[in-house]
C-alpha positions in Angstrom: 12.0 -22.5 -0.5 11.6 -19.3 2.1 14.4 -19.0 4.2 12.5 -16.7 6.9 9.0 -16.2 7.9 6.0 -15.0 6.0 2.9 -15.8 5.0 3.0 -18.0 1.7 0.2 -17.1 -0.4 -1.3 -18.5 -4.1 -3.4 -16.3 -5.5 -5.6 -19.2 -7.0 -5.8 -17.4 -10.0 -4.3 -19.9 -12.9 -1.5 -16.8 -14.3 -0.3 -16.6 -10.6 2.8 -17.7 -8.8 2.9 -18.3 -5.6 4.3 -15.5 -3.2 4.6 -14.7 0.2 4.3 -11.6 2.7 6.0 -10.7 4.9 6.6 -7.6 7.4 9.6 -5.0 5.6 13.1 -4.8 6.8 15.5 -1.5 6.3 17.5 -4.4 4.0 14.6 -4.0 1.5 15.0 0.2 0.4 16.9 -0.6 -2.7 14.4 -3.1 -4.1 11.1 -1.0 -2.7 12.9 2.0 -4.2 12.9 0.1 -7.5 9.5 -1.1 -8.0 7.6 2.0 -6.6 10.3 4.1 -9.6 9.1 1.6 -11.9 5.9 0.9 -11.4 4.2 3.8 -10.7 5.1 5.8 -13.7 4.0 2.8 -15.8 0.8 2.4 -14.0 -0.2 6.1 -13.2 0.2 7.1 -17.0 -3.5 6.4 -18.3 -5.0 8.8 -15.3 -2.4 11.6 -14.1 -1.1 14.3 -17.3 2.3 14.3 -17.8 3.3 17.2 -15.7 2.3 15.4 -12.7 4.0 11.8 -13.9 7.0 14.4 -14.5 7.1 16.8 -11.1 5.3 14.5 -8.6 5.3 10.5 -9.7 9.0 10.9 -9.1 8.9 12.2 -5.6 6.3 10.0 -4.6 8.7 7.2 -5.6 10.7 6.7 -2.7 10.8 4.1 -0.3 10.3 5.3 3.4 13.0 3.9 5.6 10.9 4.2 8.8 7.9 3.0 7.3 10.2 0.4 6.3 11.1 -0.5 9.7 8.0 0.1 11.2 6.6 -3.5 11.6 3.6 -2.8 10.1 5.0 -2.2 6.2 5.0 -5.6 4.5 6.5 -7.0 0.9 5.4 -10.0 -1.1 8.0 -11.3 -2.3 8.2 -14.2 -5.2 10.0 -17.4 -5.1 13.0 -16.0 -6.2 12.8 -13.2 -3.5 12.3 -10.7 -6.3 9.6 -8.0 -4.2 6.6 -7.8 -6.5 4.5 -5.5 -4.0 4.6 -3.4 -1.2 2.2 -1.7 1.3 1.3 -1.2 4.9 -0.3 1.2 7.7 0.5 3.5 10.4 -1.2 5.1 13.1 0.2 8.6 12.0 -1.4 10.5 9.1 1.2 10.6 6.1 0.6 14.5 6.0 0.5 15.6 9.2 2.2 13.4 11.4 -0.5 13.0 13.6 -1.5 9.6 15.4 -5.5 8.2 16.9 -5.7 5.3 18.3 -9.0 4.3 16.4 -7.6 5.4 12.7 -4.8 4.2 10.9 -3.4 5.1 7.7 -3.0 2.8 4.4 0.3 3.7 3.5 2.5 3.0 0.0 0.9 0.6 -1.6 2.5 -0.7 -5.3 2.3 -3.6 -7.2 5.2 -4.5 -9.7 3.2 -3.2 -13.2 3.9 -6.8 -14.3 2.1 -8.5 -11.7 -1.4 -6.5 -11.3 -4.4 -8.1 -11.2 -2.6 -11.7 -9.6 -3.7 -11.0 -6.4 -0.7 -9.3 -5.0 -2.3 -6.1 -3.2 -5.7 -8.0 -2.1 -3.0 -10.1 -0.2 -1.4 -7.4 1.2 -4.6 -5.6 2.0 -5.7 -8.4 3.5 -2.4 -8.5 5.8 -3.3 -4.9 6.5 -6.8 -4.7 7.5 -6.3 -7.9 10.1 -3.5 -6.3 11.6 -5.1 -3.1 12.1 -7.9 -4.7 12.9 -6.2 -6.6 15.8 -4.1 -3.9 16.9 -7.9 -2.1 17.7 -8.4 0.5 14.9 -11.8 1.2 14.0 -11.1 2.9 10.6 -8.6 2.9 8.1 -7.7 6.1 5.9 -6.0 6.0 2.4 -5.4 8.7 -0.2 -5.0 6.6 -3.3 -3.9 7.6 -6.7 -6.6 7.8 -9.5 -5.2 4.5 -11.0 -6.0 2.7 -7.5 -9.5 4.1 -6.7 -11.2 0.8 -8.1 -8.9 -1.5 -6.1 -9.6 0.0 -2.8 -13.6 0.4 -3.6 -13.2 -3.7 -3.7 -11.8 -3.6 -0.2 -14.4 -2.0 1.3 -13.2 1.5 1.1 -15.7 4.1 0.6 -15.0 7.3 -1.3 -14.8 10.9 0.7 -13.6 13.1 -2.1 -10.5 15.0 -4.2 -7.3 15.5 -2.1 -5.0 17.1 -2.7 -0.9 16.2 -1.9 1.3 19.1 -1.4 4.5 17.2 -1.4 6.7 20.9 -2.3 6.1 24.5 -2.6 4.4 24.4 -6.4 4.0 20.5 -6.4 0.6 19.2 -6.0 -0.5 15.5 -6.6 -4.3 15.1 -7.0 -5.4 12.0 -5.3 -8.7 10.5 -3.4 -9.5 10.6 0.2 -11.1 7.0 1.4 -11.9 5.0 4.0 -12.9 1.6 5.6 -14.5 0.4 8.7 -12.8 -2.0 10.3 -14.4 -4.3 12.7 -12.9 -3.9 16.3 -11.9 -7.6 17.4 -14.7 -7.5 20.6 -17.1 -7.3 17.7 -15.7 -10.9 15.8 -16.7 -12.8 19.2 -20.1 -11.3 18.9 
């Protein structure tokens, strides 16, 4: 059923099909390109005024080749390979390019709009904090859209405050500043 390796998940939720995750390639921009253009407009609507869904959702929208390649972006993809979600983490802060070894960054999370609330993005959360967890990070950053506040608050995020994205001269997205604790792996044996 999956040609290469991943992690095959089911959701357990009775609407769900089963998926799997597994770690991004640089074959995968075309079809990450497409769900973050799709979905994000869609899903962003209800909490962002059209100006932003206009100037910003649309530069936001873009896959990340190197994040792509980086080994710690990951995809679930469905039976058919069709990639319903995407997200991952970094040591490098998406703004400033900065690394520390005890904080990562959640990075480009999205969830095909037709397949929220299945248990997509817990899965790849999931995938995300026991990687970083493993690889020794003791906190994990995100700046989430609006829309995405109330997923990360149910993995354990905690909420610092408005952000705000310059992503060009006059183009400012308003997000949320968060983040989780992560429990360093000489703590688990504990």
């Amino acid at each position: 059923m999956y040609p290469d390796k991943g992690q095959q998940v089911n959701s357990g939720r009775e609407t769900a099909a089963a998926f799997r995750i597994r770690p991004s390639r640089a074959a995968d921009l075309a079809a990450v390109d497409a769900l973050l253009r799709q979905s994000y407009p869609k899903l962003l609507k209800a909490d962002y005024p059209p100006s932003i869904i206009v100037t910003a959702v649309p530069l936001i929208s873009r896959a990340q080749p190197a994040l792509l390649q980086s080994g710690t972006y990951y995809v679930a993809e469905d039976e058919s390979g069709t990639i319903i979600g995407a997200g991952g983490w970094s040591l490098t802060h998406p703004q400033t390019g900065r690394a520390s070894p005890a904080r990562g960054s959640v990075r480009h999370f999205a969830t095909d709009y037709r397949q929220t609330r299945r248990g997509v993005a817990s899965a790849l959360m999931g995938k995300v904090i026991a990687e970083a967890t493993v690889a020794g990070l003791a906190v994990l950053d995100c700046q989430a859209t609006r829309t995405a506040v109330p997923f990360y608050l149910s993995q354990g995020f905690r909420t610092v405050g408005d952000v705000s994205i310059t992503l060009r001269p006059g183009i400012v997205f308003p997000a949320i500043q968060l983040f989780r604790p992560l429990q360093r792996q000489r703590d688990l044996r504990t």
